[in-house]
C-alpha positions in Angstrom: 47.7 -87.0 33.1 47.9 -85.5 36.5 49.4 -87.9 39.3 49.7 -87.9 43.0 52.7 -89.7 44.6 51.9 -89.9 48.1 55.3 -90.6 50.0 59.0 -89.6 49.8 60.4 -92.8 50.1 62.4 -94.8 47.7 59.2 -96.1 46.1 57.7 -92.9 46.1 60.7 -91.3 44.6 60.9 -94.3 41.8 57.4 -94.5 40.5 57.0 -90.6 40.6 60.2 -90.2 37.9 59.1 -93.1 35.5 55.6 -91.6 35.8 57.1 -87.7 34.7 59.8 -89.6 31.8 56.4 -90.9 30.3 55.1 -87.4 30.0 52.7 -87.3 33.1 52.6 -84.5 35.5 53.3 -85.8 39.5 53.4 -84.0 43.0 54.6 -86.0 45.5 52.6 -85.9 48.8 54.4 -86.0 52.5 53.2 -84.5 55.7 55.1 -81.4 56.1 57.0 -80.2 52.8 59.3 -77.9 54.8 60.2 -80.3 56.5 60.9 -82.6 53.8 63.3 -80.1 52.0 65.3 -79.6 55.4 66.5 -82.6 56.2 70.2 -83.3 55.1 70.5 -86.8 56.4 69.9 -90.0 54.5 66.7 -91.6 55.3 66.5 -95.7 57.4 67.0 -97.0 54.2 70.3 -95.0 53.4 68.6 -93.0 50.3 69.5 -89.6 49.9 67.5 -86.6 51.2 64.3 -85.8 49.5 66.0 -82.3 48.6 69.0 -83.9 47.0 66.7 -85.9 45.1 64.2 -83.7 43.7 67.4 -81.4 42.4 67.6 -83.8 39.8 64.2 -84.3 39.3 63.1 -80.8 38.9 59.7 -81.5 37.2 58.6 -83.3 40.5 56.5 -81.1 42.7 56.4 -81.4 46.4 53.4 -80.4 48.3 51.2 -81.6 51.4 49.4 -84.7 51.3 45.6 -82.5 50.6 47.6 -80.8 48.0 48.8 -83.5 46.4 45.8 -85.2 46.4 43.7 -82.3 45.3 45.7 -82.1 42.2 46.2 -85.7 41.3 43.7 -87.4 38.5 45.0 -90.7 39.9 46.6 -91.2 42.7 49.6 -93.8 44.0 50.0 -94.9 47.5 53.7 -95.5 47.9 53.8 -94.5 52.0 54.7 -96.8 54.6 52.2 -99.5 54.5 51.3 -98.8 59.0 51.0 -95.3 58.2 49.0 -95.3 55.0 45.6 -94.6 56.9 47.4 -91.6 58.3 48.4 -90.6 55.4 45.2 -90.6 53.6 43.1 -89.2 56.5 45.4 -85.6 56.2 44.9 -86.4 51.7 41.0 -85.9 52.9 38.4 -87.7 51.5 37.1 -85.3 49.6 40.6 -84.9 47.2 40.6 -88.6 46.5 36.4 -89.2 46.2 35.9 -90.9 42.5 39.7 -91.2 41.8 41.9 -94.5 41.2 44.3 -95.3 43.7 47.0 -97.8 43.0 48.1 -99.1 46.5 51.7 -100.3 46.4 52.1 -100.9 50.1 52.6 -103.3 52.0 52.1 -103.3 56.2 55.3 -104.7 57.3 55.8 -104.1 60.9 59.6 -104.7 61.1 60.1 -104.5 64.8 57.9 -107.4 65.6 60.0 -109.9 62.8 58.9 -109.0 60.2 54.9 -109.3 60.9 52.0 -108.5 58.6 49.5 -106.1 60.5 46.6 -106.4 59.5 47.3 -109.8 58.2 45.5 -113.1 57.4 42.0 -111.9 57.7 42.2 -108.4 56.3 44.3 -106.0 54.4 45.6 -102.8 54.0 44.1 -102.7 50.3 40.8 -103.6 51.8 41.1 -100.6 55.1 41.9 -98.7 52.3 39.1 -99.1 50.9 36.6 -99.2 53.6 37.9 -96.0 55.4 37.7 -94.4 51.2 34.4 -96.1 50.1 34.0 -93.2 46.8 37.8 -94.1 46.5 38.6 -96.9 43.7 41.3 -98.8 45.3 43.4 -101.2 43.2 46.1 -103.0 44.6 49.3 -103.8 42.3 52.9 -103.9 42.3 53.5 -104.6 46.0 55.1 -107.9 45.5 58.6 -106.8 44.0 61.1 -104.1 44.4 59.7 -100.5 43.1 62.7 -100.9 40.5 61.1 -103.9 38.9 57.6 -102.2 39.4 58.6 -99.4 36.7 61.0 -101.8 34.5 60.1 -105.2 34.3 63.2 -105.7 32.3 65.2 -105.9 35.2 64.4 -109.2 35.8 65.2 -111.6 32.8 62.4 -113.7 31.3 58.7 -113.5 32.4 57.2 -113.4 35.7 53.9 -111.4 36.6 52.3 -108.7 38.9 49.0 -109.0 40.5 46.5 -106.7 40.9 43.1 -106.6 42.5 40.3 -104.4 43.1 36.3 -104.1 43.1 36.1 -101.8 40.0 36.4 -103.2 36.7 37.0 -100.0 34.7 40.0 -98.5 37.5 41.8 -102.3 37.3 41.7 -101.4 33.5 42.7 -98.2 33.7 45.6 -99.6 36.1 46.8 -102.0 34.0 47.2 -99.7 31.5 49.5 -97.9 33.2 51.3 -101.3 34.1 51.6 -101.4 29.9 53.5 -98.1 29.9 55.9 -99.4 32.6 56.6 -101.7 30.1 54.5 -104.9 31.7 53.7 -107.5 29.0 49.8 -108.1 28.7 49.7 -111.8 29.1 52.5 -110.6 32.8 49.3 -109.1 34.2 47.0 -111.5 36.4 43.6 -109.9 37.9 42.8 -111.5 41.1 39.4 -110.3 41.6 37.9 -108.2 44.4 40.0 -105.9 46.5 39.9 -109.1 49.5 42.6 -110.5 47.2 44.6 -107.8 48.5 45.2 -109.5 51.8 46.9 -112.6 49.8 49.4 -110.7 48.1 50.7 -108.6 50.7 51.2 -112.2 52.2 53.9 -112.3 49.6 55.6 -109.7 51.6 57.3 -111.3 54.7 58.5 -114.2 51.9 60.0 -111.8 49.4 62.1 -110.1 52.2 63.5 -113.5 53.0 64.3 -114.4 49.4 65.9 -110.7 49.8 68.2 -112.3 52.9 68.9 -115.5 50.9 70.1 -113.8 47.5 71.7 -109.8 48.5 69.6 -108.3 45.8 66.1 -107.0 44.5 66.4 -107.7 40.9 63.9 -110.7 41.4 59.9 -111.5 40.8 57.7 -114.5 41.4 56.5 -116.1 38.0 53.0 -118.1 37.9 53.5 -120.9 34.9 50.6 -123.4 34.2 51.3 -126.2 32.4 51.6 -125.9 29.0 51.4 -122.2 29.3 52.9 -119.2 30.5 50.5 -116.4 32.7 
């Protein structure tokens, strides 16, 4: 299957090589790919350059977000969570009309504490999909570290990821996927509609402080009922 990676971040970079080791073919979308390729400096969070990266990932295609788009069957949000919009307004509407969209972002504006915007009231999954309405938004795998999004494993024992969205048939289709990763089925919970959305990126500002309080990402929240496990 054909998939668009939009953003060169770590997350990006993570979710685009597990997706090509399964066999998939995956461009990676960013604004300007000259650009991209020039830079020689690592990036805020210390990763690598793009260019460095990509050297050993040779089957990973770089192209502008349109062109990514345009080629992706499916497509993954994996940009900065306050520039997402951006990001999908230069995809176009027309490249991502009738496709699934996994949204892993969260909008974490880090100079104001870490905040939430939007928060509370409304979502990034659900601007998403109002800005995108022939766009099948789901929203998964934005409450853990994009290394424990692709292998589960990391993290002993089992915990869960959440996904939400208003199609039936792209939440399937999506948790599919989260199969191949190597999710259990009985590790996936459905939340509903894509509203939901706005309750798990709530988890974000409270997994960055578990983050302070333990100096590592190889962590996951786990939802146990009594006298069973979901």
């Amino acid at each position: 299957m054909r998939h668009a990676v939009l953003g060169t971040g770590n997350a990006g970079r993570t979710i685009a090589a597990r997706l090509v080791s399964l066999g998939h073919e995956v461009v990676v979308g960013t604004r300007d790919p000259q650009d991209t390729l020039a830079r020689t400096e690592p990036d805020r969070m210390g990763n690598p350059p793009f260019a460095e990266w990509r050297t050993a990932h040779p089957q990973v295609g770089l192209a502008a977000f349109a062109e990514a788009a345009a080629f992706g069957e499916a497509v993954v949000n994996a940009t900065a969570g306050t520039t997402s919009l951006v990001a999908l307004e230069a995809a176009g509407a027309e490249n991502l009309a009738g496709k699934v969209l996994v949204d892993i972002s969260d909008p974490i504006d880090i100079s104001q504490g870490p905040v939430l915007n939007p928060g509370n009231t409304d979502s990034l999954g659900e601007q998403i999909q109002r800005a995108f309405p022939d766009l099948k938004v789901v929203k998964a795998l934005n409450t853990m570290n994009c290394k424990v999004m692709v292998d589960p494993s990391r993290v002993p024992g089992p915990h869960n990821v959440f996904i939400c969205g208003d199609d039936a048939d792209a939440k399937k289709s999506v948790t599919e996927l989260l199969h191949s990763f190597g999710w259990p089925q009985d590790s996936v919970i459905d939340l509903g509609d894509i509203i939901s959305a706005r309750y798990t990126e709530m988890l974000a500002p409270i997994w960055l402080r578990i983050l302070q309080k333990l100096g590592h990402t190889d962590f996951n929240f786990h939802i146990q009922v009594a006298g069973n496990e979901a």
